[in-house]
N, C-alpha and C positions, 0 to 999 in steps of 0.2 A: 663468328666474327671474322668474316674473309680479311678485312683489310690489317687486323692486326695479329692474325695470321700471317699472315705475306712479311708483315714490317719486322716481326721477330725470326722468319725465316728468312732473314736479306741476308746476305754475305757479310756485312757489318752494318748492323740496325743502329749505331751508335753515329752511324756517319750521316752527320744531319743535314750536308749540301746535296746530298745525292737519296736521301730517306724521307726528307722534309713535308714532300707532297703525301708521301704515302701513310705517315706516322698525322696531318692533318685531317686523312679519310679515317683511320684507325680511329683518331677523338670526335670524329661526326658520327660513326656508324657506334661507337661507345654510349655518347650520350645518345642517339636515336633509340637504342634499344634499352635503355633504362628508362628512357620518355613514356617508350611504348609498354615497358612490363611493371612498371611504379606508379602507381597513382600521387603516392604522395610525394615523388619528385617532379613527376608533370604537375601537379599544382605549384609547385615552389615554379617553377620555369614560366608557366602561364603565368602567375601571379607579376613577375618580373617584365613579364612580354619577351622572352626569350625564344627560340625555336632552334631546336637543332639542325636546322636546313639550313642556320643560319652562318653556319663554322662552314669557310669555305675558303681562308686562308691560316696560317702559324698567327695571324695579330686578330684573329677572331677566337683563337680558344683563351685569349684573356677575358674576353666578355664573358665565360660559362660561370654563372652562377655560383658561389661558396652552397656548400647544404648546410643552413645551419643547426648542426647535430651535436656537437661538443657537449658533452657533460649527459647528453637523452644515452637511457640503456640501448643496447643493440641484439637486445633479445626474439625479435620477433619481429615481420615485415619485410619488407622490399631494401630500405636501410639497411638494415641488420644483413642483409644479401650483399648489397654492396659492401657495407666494410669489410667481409667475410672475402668478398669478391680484394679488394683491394689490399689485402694485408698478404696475396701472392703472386702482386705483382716485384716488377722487375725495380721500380721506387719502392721497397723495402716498409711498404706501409702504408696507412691511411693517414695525408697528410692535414684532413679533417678533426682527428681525435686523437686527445694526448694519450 
């Protein structure tokens, strides 16, 4: 993941006048490769008519889709990757699942 690579290694990743474009590629090239490695979040995304090529500013990643997962186990799949994936990021969680 180059671009959020890059974003986490800026001199202040938190400084979002001067991060903003790069931390926008970080959530296109995020969502692109869970499009590409989840079947069952490119269905939720087709299903929606959504496309990851489609974030291509900061007021396009309000359009990405919620997953609805609340309350499904996270035992097994691509899901269960991601929340696994997301419970080390730097938002302290999966903002998905209570």
């Amino acid at each position: 993941m180059k671009y959020r690579r890059l974003l986490f290694n800026a001199p202040d990743p938190f400084d979002i006048f001067n991060t903003q474009e790069l931390f926008v590629k970080a959530v296109k090239e995020n969502c692109q490769y869970h499009y590409d490695h989840c079947a069952e979040y490119r269905k939720i995304l087709d299903s929606m008519n959504f496309k990851p090529d489609s974030i291509n500013s900061y007021d396009d990643i309000s359009k990405i889709p919620f997953l609805p997962i609340a309350g499904k186990p996270m035992t097994g799949g691509c899901f269960a990757k991601i929340h696994a994936h997301s419970q080390h990021t730097v938002f302290g969680g999966n903002p998905f699942v209570n």
